[in-house]
C-alpha positions as CSV (number, residue, x, y, z in Angstrom):
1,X,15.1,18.0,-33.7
2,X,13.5,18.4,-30.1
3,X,14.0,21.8,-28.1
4,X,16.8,21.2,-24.8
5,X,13.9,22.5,-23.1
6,X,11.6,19.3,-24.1
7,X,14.7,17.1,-23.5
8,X,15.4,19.1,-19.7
9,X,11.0,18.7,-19.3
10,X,11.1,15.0,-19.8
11,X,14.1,14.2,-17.9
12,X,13.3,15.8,-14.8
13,X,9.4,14.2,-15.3
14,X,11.3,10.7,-15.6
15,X,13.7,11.0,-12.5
16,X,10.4,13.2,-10.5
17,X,8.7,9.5,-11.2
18,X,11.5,7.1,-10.9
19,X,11.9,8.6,-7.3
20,X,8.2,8.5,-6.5
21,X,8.1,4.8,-7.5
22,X,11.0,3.9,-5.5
23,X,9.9,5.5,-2.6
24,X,7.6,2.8,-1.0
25,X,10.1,0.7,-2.4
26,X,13.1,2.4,-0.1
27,X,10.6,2.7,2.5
28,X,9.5,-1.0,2.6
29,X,13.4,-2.1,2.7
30,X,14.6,0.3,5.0
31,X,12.3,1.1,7.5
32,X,9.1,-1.0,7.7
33,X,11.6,-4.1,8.0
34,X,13.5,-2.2,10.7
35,X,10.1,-2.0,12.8
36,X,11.2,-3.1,16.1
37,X,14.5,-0.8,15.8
38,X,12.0,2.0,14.9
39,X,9.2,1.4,17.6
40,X,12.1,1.3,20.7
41,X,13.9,4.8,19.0
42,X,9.9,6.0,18.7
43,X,9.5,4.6,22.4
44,X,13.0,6.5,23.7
45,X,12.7,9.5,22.2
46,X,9.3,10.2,23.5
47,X,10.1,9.2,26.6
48,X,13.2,11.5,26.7
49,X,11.2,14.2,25.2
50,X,8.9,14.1,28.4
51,X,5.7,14.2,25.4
52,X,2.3,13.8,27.2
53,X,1.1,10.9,27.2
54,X,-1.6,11.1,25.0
55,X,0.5,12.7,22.7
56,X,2.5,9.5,22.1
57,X,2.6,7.8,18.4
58,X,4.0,4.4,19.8
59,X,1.6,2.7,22.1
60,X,3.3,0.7,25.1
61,X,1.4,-2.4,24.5
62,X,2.5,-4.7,21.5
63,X,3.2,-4.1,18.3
64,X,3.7,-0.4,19.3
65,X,2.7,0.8,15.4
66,X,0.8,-1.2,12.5
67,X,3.1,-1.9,9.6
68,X,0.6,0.2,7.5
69,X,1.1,3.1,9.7
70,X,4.8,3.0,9.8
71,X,4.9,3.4,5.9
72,X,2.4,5.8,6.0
73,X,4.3,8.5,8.1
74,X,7.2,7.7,6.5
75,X,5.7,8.7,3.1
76,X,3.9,11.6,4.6
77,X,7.9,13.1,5.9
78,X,9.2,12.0,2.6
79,X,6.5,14.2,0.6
80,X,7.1,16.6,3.8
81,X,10.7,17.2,3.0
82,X,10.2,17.4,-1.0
83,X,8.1,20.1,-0.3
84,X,10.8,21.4,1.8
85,X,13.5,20.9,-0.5
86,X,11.3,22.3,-4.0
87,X,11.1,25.4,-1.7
88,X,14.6,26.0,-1.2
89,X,15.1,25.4,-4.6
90,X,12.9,28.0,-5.8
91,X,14.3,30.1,-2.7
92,X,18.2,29.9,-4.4
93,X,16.8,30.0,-8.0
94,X,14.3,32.6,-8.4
95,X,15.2,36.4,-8.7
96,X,14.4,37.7,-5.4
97,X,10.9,39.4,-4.8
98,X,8.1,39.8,-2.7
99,X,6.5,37.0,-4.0
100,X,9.5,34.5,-3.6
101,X,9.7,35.7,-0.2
102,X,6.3,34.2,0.4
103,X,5.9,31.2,-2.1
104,X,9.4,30.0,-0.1
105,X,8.0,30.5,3.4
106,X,4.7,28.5,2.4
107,X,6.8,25.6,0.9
108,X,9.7,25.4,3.5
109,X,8.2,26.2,6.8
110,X,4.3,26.3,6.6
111,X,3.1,23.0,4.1
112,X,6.3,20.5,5.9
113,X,5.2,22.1,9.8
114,X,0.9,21.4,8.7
115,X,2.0,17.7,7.4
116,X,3.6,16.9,10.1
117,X,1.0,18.0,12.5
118,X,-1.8,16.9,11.0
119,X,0.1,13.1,10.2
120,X,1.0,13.6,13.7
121,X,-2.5,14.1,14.8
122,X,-4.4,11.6,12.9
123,X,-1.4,9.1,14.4
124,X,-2.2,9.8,18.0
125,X,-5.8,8.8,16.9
126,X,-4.9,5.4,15.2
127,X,-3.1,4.7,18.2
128,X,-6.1,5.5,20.4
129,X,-8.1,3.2,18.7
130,X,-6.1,0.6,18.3
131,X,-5.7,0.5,22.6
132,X,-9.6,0.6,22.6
133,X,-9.9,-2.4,20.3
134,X,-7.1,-4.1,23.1
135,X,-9.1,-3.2,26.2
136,X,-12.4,-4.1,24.7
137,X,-11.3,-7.4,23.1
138,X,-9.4,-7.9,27.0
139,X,-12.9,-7.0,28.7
140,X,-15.2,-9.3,27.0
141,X,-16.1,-11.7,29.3
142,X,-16.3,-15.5,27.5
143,X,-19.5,-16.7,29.4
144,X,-21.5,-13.9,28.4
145,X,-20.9,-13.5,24.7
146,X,-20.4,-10.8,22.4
147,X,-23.3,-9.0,23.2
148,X,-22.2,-5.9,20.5
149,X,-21.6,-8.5,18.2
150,X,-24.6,-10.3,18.9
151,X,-26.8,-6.4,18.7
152,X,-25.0,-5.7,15.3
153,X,-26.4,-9.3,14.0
154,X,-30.1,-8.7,15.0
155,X,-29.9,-5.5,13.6
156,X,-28.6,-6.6,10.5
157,X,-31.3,-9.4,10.8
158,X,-34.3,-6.9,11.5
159,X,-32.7,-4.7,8.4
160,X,-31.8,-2.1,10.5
161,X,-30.7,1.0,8.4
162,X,-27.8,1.5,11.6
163,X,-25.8,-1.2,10.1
């Protein structure tokens, strides 16, 4: 006969991993199919908030955020606010202590705060990019070419180790 304790282990493991499997699932559904709804909130809010410029997530030009993006700031605030939540649990569970103290501090305010900044941060650099890749492709001139294009191929050609 099986300990409760083996039972409780495997059923939290089994709903811990139905929820993680559902996730991109939920998020998919929900929120990548809603793009448009979610770009011109995006849009608004950091308009509204008065956020630098180069701060912004959402770029002005079309499609505002790539669909891989989207779900993958959406799973970086999910896994933000499990973090969140697994340290308020162990907040209202544990006895109290210094240690709790700091183990709850760390998982509620200082892991979901670095997340966020950090997804945040490599965001603002996707979408920097991506407006690069729209200025260059709009500056190309159609007479003369693709010279980069055209440099990359006798390089590759020559067997250039800068390929």
């Amino acid at each position: 006969m099986p300990s409760t304790d083996s039972i409780t282990y495997f059923v939290v493991k089994f709903i811990f991993l139905s929820l993680v499997a559902c996730v991109p699932l939920l998020i998919d559904r929900h929120i990548v199919r809603r793009r448009d709804e979610v770009i011109t909130w995006g849009r608004r809010a950091q308009s509204r908030l008065n956020i630098p410029r180069c701060l912004h997530v959402f770029t002005e030009a079309e499609p505002g955020m790539l669909d891989i993006h989207m779900r993958f700031a959406a799973e970086t605030l999910f896994n933000a606010g499990l973090c969140f939540s697994i340290g308020l649990l162990v907040f209202v569970l544990e006895p109290a202590g210094r240690t709790r103290i700091w183990l709850c501090f760390l998982m509620m305010v200082f892991v979901p705060v670095s997340v966020i900044l950090g997804e945040w941060l490599l965001l603002i650099f996707r979408r920097r990019r991506s407006e690069k890749k729209i200025v260059s492709c709009e500056k190309v001139n159609h007479a003369e070419g693709y010279p980069g294009v055209e440099r990359m191929i006798l390089q590759a050609a020559r067997g250039s180790a800068y390929f």
